[in-house]
Backbone bond lengths (Angstrom), bond angles and torsions (degrees), N, CA, C in turn:
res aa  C-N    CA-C-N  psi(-1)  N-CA   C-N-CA  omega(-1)  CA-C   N-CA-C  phi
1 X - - - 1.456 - - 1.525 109.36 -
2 X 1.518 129.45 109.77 1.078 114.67 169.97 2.131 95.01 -140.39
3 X 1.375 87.83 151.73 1.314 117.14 -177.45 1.760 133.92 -107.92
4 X 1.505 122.20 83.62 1.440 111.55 -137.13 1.848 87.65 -121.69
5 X 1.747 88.03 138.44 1.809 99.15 178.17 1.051 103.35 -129.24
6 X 0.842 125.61 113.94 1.915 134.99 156.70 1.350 117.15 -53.12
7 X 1.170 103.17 128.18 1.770 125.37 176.72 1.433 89.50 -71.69
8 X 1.254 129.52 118.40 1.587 125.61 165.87 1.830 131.75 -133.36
9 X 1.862 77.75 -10.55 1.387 88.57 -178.81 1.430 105.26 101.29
10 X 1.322 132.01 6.07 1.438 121.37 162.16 1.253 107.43 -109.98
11 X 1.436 118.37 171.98 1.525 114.96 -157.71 1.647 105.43 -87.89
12 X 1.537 98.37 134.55 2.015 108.91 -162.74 1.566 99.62 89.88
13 X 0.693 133.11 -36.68 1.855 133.06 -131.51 1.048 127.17 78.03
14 X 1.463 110.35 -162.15 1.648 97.72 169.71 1.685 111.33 -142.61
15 X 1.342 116.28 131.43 1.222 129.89 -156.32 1.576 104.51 -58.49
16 X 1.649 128.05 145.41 1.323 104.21 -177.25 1.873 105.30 -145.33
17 X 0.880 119.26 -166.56 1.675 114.57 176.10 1.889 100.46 -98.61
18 X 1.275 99.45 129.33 1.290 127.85 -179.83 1.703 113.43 -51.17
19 X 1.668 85.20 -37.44 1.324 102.67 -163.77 1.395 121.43 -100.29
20 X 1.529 92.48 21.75 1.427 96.46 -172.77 1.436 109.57 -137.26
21 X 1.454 118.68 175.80 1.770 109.44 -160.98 1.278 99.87 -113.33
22 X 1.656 94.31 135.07 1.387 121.51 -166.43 1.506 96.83 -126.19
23 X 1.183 143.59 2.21 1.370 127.40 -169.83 1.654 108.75 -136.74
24 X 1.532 128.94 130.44 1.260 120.80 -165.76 1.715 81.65 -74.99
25 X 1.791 88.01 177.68 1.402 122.97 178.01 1.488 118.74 -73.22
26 X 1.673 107.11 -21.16 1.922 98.85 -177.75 1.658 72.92 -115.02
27 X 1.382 150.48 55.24 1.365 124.93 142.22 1.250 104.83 -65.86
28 X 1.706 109.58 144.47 1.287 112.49 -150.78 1.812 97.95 -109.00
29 X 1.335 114.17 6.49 1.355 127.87 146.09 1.824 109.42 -61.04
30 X 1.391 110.29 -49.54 1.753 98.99 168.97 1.055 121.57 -72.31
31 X 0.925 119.38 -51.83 1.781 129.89 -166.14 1.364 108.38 -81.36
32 X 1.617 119.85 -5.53 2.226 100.62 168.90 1.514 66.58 -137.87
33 X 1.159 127.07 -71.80 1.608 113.37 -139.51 1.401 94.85 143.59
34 X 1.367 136.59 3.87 1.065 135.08 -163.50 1.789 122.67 -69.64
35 X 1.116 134.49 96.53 1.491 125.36 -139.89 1.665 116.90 142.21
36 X 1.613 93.21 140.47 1.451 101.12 178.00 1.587 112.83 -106.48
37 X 1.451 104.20 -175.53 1.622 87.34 179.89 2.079 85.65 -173.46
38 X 1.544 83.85 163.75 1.674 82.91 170.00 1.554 100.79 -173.07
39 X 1.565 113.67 142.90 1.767 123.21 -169.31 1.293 82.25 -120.77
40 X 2.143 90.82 122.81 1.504 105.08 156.91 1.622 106.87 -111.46
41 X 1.410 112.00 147.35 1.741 127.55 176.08 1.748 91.52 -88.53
42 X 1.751 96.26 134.41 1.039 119.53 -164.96 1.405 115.53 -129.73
43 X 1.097 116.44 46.14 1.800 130.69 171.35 1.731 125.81 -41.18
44 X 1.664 109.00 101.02 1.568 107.41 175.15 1.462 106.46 70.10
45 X 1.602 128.31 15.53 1.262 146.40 172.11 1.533 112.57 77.02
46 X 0.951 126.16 25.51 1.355 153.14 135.57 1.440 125.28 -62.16
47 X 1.664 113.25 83.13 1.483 109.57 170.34 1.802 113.46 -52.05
48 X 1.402 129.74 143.77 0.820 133.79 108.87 1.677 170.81 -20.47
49 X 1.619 103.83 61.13 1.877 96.76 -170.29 1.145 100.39 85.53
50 X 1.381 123.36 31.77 1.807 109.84 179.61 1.262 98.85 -84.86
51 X 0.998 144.84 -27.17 1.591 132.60 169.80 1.233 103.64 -55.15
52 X 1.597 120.56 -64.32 1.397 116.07 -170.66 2.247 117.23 -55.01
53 X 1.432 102.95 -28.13 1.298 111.98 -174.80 1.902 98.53 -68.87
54 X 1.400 101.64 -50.86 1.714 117.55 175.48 1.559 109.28 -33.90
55 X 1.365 103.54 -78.30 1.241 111.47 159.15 1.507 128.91 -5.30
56 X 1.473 107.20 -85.44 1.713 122.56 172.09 1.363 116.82 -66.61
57 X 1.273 113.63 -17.54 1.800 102.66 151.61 1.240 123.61 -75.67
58 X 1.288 114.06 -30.67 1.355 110.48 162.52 1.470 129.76 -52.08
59 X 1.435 108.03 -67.31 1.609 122.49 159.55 1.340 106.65 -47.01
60 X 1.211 147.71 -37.15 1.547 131.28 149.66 1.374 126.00 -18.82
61 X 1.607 87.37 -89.96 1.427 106.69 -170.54 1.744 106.20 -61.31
62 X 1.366 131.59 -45.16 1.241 127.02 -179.92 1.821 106.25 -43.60
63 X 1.550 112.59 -51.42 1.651 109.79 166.42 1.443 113.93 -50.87
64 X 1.210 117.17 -25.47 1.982 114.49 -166.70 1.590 89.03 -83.72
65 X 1.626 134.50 -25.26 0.933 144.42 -166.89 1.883 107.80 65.39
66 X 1.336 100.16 30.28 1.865 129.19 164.31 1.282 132.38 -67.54
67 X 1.383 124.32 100.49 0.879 124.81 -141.91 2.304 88.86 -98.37
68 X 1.575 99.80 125.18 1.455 100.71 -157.40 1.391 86.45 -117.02
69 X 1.707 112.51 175.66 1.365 140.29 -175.78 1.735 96.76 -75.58
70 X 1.197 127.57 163.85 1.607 129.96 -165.12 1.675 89.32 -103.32
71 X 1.556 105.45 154.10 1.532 108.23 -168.18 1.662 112.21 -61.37
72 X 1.563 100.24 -35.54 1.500 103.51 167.90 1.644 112.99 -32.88
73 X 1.395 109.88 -65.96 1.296 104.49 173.62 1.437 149.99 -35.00
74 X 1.927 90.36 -51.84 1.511 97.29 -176.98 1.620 95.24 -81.78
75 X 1.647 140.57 -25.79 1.194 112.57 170.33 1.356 127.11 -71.65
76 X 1.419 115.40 4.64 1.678 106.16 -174.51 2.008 79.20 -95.87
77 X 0.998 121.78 -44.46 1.415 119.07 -171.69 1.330 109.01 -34.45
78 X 1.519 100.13 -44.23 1.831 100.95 -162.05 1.719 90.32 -96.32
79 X 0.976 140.28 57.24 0.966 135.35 177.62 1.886 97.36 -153.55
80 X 1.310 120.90 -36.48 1.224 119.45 151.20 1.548 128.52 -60.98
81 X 1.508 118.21 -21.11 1.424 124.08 177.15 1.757 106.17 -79.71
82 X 1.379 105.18 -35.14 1.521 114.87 175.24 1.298 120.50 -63.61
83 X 1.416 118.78 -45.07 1.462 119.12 178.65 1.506 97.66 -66.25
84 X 1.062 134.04 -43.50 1.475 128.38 177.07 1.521 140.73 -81.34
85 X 1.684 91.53 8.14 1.798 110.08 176.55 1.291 90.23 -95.50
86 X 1.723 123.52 123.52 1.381 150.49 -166.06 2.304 96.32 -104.85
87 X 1.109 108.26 -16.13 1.075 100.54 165.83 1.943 136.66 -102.96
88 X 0.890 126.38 159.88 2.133 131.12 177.17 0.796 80.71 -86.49
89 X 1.749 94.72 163.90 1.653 120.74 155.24 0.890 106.45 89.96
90 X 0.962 132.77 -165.61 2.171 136.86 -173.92 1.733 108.09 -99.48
91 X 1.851 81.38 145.63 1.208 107.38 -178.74 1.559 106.63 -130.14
92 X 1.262 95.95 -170.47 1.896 116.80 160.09 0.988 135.11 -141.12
93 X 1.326 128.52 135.47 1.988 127.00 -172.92 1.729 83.71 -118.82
94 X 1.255 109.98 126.08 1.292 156.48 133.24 1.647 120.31 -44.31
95 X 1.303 134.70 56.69 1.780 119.99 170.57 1.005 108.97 -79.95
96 X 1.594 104.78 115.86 1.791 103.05 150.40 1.255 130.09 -114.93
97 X 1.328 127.73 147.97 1.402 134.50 165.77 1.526 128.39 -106.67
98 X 1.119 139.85 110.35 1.357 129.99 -154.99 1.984 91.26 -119.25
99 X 1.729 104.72 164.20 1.709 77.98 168.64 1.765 108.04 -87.58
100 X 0.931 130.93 -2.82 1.522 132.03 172.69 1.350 112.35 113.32
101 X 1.069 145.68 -146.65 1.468 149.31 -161.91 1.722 105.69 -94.44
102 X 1.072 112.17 132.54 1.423 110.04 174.42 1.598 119.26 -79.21
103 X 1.252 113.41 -18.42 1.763 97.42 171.04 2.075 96.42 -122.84
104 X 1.129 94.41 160.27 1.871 108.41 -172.99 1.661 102.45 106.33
105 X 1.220 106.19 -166.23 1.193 110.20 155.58 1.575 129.68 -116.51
106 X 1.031 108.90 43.14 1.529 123.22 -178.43 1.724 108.55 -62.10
107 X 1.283 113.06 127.33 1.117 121.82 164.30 2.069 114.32 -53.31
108 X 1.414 99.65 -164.24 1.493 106.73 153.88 0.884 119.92 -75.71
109 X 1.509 132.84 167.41 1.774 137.83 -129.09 2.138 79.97 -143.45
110 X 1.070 158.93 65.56 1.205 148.82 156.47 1.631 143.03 -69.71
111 X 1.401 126.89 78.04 1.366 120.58 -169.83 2.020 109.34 -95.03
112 X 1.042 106.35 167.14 1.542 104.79 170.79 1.612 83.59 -133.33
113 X 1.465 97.95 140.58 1.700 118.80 -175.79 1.607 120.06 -122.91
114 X 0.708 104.01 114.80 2.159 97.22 175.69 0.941 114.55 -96.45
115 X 1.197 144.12 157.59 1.504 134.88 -159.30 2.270 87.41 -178.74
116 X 1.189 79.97 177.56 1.728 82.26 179.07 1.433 114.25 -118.38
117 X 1.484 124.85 163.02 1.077 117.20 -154.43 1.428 109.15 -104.65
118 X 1.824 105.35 142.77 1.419 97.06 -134.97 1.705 98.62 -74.79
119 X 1.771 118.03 176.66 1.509 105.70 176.77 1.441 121.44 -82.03
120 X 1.274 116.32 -15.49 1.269 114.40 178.85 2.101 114.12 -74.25
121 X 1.073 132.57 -31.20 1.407 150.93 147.67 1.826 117.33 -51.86
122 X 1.286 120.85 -15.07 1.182 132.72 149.17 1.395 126.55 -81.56
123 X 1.588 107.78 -42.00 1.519 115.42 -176.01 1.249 106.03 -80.17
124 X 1.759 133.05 -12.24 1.337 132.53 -166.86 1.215 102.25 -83.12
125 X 1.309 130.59 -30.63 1.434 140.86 -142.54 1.826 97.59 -84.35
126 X 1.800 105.83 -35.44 1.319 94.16 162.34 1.228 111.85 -111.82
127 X 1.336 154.21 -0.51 1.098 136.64 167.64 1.313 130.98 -113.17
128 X 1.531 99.64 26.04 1.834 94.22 162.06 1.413 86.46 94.19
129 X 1.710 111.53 170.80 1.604 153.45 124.91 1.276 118.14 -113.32
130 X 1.439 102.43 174.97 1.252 127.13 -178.22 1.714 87.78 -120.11
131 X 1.461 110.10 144.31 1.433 97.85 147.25 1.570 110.93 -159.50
132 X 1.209 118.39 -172.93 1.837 115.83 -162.39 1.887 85.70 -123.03
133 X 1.128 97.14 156.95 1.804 115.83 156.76 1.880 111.35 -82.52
134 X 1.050 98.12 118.90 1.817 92.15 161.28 1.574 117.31 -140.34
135 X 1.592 102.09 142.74 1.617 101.97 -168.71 1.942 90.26 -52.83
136 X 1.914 81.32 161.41 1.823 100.04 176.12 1.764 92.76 -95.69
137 X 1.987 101.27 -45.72 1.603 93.02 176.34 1.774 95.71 98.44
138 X 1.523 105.89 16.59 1.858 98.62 158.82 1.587 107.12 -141.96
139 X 1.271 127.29 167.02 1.274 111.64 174.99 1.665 94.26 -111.04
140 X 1.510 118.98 148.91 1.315 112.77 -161.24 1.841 112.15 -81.02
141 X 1.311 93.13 -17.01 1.842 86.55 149.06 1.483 131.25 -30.60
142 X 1.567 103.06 -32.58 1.605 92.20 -160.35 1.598 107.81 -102.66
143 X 2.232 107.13 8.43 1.333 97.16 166.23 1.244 125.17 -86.55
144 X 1.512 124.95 21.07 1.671 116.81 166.87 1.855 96.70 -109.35
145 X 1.488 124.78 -19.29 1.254 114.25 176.51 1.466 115.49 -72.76
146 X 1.386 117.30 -35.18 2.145 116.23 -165.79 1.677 95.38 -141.82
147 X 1.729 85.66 70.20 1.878 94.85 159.27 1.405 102.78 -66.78
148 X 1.513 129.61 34.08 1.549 115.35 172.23 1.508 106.68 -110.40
149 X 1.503 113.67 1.87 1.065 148.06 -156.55 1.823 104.65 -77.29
150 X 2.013 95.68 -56.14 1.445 118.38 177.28 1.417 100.98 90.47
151 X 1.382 126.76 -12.00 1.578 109.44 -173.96 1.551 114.00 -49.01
152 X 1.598 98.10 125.81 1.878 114.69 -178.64 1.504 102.43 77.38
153 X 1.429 105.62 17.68 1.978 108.73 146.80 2.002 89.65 -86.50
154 X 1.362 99.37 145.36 1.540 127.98 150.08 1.358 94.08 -85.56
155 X 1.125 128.56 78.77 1.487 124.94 130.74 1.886 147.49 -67.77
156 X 0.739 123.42 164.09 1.430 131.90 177.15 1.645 106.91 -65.06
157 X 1.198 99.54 -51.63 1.888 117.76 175.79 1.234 100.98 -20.40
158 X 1.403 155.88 58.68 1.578 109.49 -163.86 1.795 95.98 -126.64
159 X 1.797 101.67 31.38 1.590 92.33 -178.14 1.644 121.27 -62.80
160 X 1.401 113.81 -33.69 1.527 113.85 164.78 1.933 117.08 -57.09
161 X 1.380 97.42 -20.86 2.141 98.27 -171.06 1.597 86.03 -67.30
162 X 1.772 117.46 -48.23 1.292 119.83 -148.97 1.925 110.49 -73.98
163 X 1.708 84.20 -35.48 2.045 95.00 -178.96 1.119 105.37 -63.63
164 X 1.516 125.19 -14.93 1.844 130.72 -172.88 1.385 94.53 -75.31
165 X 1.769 120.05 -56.53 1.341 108.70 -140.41 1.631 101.61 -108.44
166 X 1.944 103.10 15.32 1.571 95.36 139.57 1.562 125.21 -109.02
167 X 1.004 104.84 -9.95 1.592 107.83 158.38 1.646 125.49 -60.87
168 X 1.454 105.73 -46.48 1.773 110.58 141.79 1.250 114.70 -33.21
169 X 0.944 122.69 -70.85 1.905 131.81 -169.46 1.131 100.19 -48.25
170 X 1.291 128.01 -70.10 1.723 136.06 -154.24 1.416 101.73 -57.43
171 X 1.717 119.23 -23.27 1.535 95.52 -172.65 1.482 109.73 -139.02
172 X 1.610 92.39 49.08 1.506 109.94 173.09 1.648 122.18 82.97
173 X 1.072 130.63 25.68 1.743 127.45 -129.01 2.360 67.08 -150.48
174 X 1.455 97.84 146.21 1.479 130.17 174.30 1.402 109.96 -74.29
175 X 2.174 89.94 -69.21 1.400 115.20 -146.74 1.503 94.48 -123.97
176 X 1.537 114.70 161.73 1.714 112.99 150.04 1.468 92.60 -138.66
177 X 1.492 80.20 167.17 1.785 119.48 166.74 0.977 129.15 -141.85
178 X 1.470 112.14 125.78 1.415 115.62 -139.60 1.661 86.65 -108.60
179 X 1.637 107.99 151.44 1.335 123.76 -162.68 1.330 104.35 -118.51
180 X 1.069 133.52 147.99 0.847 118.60 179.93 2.518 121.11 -115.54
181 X 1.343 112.18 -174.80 1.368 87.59 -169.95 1.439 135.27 -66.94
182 X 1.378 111.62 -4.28 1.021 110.77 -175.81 2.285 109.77 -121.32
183 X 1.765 80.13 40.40 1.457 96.84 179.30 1.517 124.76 37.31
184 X 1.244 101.18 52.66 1.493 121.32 -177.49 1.751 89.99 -128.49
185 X 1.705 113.56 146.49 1.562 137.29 -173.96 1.462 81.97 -81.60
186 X 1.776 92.83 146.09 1.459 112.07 161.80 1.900 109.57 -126.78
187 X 1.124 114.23 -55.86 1.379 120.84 -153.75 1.605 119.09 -178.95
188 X 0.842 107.88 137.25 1.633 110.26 143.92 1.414 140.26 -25.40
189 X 1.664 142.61 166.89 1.234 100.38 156.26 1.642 104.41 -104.21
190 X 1.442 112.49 30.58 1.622 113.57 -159.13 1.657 91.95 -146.84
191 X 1.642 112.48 -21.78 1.556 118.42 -145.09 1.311 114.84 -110.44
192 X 1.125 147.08 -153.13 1.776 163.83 90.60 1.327 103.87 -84.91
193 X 1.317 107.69 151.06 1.450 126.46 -159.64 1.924 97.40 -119.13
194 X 1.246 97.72 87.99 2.029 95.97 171.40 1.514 126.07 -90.88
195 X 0.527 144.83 93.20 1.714 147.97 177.87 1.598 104.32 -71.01
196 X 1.069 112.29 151.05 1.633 128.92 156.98 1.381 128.57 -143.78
197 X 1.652 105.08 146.29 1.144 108.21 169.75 1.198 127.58 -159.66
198 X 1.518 127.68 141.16 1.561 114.08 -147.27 1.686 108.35 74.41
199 X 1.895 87.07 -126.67 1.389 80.45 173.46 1.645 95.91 -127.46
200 X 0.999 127.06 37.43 1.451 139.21 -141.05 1.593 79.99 -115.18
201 X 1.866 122.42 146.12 1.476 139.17 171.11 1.310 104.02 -123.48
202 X 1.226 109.43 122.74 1.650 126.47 171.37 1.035 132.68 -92.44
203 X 1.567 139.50 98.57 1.945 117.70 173.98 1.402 105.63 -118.20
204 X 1.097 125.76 165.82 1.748 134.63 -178.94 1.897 95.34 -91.80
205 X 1.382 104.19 130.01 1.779 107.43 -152.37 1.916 84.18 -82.13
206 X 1.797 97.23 170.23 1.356 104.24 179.74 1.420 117.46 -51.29
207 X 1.876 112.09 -27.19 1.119 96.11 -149.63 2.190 118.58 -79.84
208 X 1.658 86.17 14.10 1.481 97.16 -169.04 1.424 100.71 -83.50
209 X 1.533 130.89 -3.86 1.397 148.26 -166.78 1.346 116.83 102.78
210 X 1.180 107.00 -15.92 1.829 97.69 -172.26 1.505 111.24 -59.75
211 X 1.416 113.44 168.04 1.197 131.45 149.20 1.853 120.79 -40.92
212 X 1.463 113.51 128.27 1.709 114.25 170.23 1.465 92.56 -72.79
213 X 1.182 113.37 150.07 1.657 135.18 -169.06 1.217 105.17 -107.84
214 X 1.477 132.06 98.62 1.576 131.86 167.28 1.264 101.06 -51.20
215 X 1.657 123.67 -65.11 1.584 118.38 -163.14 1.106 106.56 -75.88
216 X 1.113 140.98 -11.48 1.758 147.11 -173.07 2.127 90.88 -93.62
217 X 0.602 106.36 -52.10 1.700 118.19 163.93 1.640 115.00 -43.51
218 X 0.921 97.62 -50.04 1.967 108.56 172.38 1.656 101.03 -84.62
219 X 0.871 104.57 -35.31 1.808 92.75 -166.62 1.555 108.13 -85.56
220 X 1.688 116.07 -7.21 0.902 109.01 179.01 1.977 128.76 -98.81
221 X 1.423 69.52 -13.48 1.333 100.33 -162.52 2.238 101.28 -97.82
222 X 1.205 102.85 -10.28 1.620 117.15 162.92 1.495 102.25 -98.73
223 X 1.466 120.55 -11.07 1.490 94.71 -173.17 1.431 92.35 -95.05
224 X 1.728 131.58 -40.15 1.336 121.40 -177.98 1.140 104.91 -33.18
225 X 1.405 130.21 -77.35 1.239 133.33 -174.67 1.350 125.52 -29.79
226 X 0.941 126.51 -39.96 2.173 142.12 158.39 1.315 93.67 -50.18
227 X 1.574 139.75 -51.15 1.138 103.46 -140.07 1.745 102.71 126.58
228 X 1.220 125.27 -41.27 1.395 112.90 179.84 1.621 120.35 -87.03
229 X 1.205 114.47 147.88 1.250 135.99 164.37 1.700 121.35 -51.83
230 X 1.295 145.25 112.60 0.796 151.46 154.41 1.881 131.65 -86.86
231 X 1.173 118.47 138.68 1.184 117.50 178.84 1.596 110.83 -133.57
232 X 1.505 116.90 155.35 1.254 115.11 168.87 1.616 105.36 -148.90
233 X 1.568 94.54 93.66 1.445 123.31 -159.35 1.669 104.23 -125.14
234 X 1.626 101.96 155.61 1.649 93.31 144.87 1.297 140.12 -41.00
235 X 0.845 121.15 167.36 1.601 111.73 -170.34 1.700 84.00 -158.35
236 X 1.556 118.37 110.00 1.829 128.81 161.10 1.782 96.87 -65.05
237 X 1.140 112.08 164.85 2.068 134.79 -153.16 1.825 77.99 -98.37
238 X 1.274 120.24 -32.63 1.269 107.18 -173.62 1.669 124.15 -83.41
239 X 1.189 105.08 -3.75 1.688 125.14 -163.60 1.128 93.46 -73.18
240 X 2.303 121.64 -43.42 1.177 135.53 -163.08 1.878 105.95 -42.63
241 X 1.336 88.92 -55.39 1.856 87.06 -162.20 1.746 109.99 -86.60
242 X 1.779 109.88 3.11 1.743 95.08 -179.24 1.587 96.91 -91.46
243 X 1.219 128.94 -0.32 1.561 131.01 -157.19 1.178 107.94 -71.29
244 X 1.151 129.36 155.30 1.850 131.20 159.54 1.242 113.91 -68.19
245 X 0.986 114.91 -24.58 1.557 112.21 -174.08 1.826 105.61 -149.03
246 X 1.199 129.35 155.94 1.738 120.45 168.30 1.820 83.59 -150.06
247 X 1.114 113.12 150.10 1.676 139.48 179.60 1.354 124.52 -149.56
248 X 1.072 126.75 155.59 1.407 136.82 -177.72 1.447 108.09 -114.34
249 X 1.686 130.15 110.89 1.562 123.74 -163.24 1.592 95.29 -97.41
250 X 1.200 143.35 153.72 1.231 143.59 100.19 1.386 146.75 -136.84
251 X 1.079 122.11 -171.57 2.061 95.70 173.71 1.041 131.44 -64.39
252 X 1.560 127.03 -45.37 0.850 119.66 171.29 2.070 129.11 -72.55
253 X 1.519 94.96 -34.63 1.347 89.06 -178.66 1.483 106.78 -81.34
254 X 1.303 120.50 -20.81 1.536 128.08 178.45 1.946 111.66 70.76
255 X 0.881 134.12 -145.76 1.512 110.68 -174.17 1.897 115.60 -98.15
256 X 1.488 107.11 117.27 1.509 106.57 153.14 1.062 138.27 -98.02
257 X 1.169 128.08 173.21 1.430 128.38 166.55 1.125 118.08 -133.23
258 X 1.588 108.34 155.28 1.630 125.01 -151.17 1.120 96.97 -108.10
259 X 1.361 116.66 92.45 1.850 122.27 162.33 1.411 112.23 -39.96
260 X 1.395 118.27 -60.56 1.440 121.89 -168.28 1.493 110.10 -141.06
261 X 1.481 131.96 144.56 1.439 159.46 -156.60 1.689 113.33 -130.92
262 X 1.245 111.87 110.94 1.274 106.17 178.29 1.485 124.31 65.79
263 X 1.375 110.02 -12.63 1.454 121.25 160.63 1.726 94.55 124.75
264 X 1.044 109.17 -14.45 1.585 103.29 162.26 1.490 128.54 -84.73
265 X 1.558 108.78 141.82 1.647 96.97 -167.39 1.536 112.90 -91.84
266 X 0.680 111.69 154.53 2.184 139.74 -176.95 1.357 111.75 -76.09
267 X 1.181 127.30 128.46 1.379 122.16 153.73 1.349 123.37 -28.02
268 X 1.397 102.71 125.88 2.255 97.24 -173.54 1.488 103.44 -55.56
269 X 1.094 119.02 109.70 1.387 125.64 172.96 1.970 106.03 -75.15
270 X 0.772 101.98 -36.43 2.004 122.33 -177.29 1.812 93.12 -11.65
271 X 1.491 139.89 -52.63 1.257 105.92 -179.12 1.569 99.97 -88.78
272 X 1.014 118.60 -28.79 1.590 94.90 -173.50 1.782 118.26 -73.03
273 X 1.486 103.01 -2.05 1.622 96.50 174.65 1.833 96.45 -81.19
274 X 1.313 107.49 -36.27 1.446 117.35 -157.41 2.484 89.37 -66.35
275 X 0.730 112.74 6.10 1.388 117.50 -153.43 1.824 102.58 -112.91
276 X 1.659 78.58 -46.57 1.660 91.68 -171.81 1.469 112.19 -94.38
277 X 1.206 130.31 14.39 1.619 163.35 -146.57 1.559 77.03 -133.16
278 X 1.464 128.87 -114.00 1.151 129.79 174.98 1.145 149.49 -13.97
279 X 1.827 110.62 -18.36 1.250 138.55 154.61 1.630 116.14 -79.23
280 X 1.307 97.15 -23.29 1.884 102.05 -176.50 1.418 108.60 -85.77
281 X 1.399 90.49 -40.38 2.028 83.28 -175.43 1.246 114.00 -78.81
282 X 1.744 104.62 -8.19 1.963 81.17 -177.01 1.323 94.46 -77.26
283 X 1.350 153.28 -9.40 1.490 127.29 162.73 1.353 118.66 -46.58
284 X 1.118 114.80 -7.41 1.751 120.98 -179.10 1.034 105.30 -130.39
């Protein structure tokens, strides 16, 4: 089931066939990667953090120096995909921004997409991953020297996120987390990386390049409220395995936990994911 509206400049957009082609051949979203994008979880037709997602497309594309549709837009967009999702329960909206075709004068290329959420990202939520460490291959020094770089742009680029999480596959592994050179945690290539301990919440801060975390943002920001401590610190590769708990946050998969690392297994995290789950939704 997926549900696709074109950014076109009329008011909502305009609803279109999924299955049909909407994007030239030199869009320069296909042909480099050129383009931002961002998936909001959409519960009982209730987006999720779309301000906060709005937001980081913005700060995207402003780094791509991308000139994007105004938030007005993409929220009436995702609000046209909603009146036309025929199913309950959770979904996903899909924004993309591409810069558009490289020869003509074509503007940017922008659709918002709904689609359903896949089953394997449902089944994680209670049964754990596995995942491996793999170098990223920068030291995060060099994200205030070569902002040409984009580290903590949501880009389209994401053929290295995807070569990670089949290199995961091939040798038994869910999830990764990518490390970076001076063996300090960064991220996922899909995720935010949360650790706990005590009652204390851990993430590796933007300025190491990662991605800002909408759902790591809600979950952190429901746990102040309980009572727990939050941080958004470095995080050393070795912190991973002394923790009480380590998880993988995002919107769509919402919070997991990492049974085992490198092929060694983790403290059963199982009530404290079931805890920190319960801390996320009371924002909703």
């Amino acid at each position: 089931m997926r549900v696709l509206v074109m950014l076109d400049g009329t008011p909502g957009g305009t609803l279109a066939d999924p299955d049909a082609t909407h994007v030239r051949v030199d869009d320069l979203g296909v042909t480099r990667g050129d383009g931002v994008f961002e998936s909001v979880l959409v519960v009982d037709g209730a987006p999720r953090e779309l301000d906060a997602h709005l937001d980081r497309l913005a700060r995207s594309a402003a780094m791509l120096e991308l000139p994007v549709p105004d938030r007005s837009a993409w929220a009436a967009a995702v609000r046209t995909v909603l009146a036309a999702w025929p199913l309950a329960g959770e979904m996903a909206v899909k924004l993309v921004c591409t810069r558009g075709p490289e020869y003509g004068d074509g503007g940017p290329t922008a659709f918002a997409l709904g689609f359903e959420v896949p089953a394997k990202s449902r089944r994680n939520r209670t049964a754990g991953v596995t995942a491996v460490t793999l170098e990223r291959g920068f030291d995060p020094a060099i994200v205030e020297r070569a902002p040409w770089l984009l580290l903590g742009a949501k880009t389209l680029s994401y053929a290295v996120n995807m070569a990670a999480n089949r290199y995961a596959e091939s040798v038994g592994a869910d999830e990764v987390i990518f490390i970076a050179a001076d063996n300090t945690v960064l991220e996922g290539p899909t995720s935010t990386v949360v650790l706990v301990t005590d009652r204390t919440l851990r993430t590796p801060p933007p300025t190491s390049g990662v991605l800002l975390g909408t759902t790591q943002a809600a979950l952190f920001r429901a746990a102040e409220r309980a009572g727990w401590t939050t941080k958004v610190e470095p995080v050393d590769r070795a912190e991973l395995t002394a923790a009480d708990g380590l998880f993988v946050v995002s919107s769509i998969r919402k919070i997991s936990r990492i049974r085992a690392l490198d092929g060694v297994a983790l403290p059963d995290a199982t009530d404290l994911c079931t805890e920190l789950n319960a801390l996320y939704e009371s924002e909703y």
